[in-house]
Short mmCIF file of the C-alpha atoms (twelve columns), coordinates in Angstrom:
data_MODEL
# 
_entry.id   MODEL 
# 
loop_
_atom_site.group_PDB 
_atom_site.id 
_atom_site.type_symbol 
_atom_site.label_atom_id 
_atom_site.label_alt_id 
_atom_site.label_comp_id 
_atom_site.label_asym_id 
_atom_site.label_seq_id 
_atom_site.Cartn_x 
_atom_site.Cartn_y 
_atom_site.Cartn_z 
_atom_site.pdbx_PDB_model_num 
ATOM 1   C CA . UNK A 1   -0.012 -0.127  -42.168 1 
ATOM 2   C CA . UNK A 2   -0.100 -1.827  -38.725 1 
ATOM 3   C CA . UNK A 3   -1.747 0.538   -35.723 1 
ATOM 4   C CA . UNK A 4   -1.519 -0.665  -32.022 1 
ATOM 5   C CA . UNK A 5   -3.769 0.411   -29.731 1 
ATOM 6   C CA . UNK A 6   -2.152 0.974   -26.256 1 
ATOM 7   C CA . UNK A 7   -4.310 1.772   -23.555 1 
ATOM 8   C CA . UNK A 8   -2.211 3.526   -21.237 1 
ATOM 9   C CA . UNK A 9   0.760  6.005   -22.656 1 
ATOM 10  C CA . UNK A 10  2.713  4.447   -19.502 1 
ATOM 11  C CA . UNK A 11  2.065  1.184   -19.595 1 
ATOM 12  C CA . UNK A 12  5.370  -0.147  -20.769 1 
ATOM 13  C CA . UNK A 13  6.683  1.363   -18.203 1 
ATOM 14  C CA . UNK A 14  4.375  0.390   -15.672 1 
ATOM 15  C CA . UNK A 15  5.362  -3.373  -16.861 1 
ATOM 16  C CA . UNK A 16  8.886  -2.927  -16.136 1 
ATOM 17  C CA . UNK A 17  8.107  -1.113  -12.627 1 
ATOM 18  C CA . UNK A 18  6.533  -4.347  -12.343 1 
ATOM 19  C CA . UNK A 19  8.730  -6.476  -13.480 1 
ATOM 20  C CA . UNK A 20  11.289 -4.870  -11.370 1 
ATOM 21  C CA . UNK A 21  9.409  -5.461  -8.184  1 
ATOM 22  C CA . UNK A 22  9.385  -9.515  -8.675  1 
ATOM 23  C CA . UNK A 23  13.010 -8.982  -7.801  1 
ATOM 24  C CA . UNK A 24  12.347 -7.954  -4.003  1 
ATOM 25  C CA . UNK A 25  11.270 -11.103 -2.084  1 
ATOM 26  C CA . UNK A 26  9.609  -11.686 1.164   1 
ATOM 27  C CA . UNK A 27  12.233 -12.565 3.468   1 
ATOM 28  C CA . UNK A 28  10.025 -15.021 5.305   1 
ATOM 29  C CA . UNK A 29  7.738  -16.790 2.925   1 
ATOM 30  C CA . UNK A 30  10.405 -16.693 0.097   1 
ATOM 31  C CA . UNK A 31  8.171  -15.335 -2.681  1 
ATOM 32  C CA . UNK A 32  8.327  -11.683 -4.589  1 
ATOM 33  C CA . UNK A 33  5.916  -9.343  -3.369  1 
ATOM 34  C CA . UNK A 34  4.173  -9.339  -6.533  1 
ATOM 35  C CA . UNK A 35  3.370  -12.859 -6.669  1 
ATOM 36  C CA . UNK A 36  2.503  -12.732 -2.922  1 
ATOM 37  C CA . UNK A 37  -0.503 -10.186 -3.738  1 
ATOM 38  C CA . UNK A 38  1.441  -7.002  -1.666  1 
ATOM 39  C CA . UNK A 39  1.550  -5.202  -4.636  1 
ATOM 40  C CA . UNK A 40  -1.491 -2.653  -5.359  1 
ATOM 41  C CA . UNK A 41  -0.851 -0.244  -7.503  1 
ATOM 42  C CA . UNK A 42  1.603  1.512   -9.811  1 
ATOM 43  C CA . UNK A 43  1.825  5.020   -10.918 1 
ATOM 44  C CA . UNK A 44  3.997  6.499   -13.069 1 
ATOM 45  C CA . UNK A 45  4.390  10.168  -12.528 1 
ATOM 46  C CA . UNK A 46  6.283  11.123  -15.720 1 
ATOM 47  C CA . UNK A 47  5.815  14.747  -15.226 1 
ATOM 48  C CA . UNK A 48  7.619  14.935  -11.978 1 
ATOM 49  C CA . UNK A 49  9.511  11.754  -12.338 1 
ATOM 50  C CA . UNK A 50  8.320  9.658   -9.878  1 
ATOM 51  C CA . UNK A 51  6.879  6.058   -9.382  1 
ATOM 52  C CA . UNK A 52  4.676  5.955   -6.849  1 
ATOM 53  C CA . UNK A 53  4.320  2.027   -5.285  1 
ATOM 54  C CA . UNK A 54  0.637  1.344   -3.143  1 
ATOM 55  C CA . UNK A 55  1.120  -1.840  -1.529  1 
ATOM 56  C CA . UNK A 56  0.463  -3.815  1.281   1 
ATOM 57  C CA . UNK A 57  2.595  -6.626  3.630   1 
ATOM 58  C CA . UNK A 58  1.484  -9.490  5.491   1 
ATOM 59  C CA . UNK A 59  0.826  -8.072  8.934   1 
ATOM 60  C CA . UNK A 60  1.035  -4.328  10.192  1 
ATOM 61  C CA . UNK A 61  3.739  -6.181  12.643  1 
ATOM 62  C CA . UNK A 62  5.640  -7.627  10.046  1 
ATOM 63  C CA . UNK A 63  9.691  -7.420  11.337  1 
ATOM 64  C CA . UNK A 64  10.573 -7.024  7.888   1 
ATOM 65  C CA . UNK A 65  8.820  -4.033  6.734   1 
ATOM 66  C CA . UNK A 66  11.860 -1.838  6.279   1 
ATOM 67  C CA . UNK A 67  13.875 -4.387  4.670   1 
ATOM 68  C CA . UNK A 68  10.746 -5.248  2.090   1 
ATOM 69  C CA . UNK A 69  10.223 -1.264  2.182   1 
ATOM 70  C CA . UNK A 70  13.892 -0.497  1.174   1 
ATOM 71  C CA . UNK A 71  14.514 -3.548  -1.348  1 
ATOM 72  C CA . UNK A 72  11.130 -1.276  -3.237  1 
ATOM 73  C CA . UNK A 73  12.780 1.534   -3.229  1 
ATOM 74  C CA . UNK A 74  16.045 0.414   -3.888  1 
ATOM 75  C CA . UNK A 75  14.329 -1.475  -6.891  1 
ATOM 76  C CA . UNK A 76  12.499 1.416   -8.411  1 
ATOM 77  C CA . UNK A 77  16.066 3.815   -8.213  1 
ATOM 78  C CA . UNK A 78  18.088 1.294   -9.654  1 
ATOM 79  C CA . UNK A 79  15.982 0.277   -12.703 1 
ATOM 80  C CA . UNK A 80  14.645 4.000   -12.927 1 
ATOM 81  C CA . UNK A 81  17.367 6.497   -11.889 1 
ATOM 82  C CA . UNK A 82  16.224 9.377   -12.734 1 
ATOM 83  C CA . UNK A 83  13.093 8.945   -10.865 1 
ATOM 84  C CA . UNK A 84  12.006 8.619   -7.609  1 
ATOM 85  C CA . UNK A 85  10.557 6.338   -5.449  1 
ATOM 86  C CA . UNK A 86  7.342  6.860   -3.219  1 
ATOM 87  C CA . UNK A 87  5.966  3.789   -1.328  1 
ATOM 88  C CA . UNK A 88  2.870  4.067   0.585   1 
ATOM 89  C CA . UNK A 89  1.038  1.535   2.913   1 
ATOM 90  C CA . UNK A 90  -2.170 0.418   2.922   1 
ATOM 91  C CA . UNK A 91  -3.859 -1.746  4.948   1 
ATOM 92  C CA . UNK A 92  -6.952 -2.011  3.003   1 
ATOM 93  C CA . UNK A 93  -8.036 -4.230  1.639   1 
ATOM 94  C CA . UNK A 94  -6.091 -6.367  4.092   1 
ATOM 95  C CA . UNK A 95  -3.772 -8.629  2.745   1 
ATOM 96  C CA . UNK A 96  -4.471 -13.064 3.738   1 
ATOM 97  C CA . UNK A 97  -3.627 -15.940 2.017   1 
ATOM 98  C CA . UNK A 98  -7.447 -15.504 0.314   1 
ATOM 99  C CA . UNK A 99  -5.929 -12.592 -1.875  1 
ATOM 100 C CA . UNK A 100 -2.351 -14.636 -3.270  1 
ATOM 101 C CA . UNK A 101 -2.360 -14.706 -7.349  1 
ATOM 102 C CA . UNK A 102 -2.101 -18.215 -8.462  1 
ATOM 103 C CA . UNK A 103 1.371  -17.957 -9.531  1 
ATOM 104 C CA . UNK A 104 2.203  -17.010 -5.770  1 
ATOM 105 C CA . UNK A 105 -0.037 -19.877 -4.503  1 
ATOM 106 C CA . UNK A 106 1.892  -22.048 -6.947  1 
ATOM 107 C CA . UNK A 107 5.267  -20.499 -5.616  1 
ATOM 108 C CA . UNK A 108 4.431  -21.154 -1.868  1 
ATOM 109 C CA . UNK A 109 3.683  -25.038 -2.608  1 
ATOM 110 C CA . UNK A 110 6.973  -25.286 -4.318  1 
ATOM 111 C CA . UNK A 111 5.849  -26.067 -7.820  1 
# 
């Protein structure tokens, strides 16, 4: 017989939330938000049906905040529809080109 340990019930799930979010890019630097580092947490809320997005953007002025705000919640509905979608900002700890994943760095040089 063949066990699997998964660590978190959710965590498919949380993959595919994920996954989804790759899909919204940032208008002006041309890279998903997840890549980019925006991205800080993801909670499924099975119980009430709800994924609940913490994340960041580049600058509390950014002029595309509710573009980058609706393509997540747009994301989350249409991959998810029976759920909805709660985004919250944070500004800590503040986002800088220090705190880009490698695949985003690699992304932003064009390789």
């Amino acid at each position: 017989m063949i066990t699997f340990d998964i660590p978190e019930p959710l965590f498919f799930m949380k993959a595919t939330v994920t996954d989804a979010l790759k899909t919204v890019v940032d208008p002006e630097l041309h890279v998903n938000i997840v890549d980019l580092g925006l991205v800080y947490h993801v909670r499924v809320d099975h119980l009430n049906k709800c994924i609940l997005i913490k994340m960041t953007l580049s600058s509390k002025n950014c002029p595309m905040s509710d573009s980058i705000l609706s393509g997540v919640k747009n994301c989350i509905i249409r991959t998810f529809p029976d759920y909805q979608a709660e985004v919250s900002l944070v500004w800590e700890p503040a986002w800088n080109y220090r705190t880009i994943p490698e695949a985003g760095l690699r992304k932003l040089r064009g390789l």
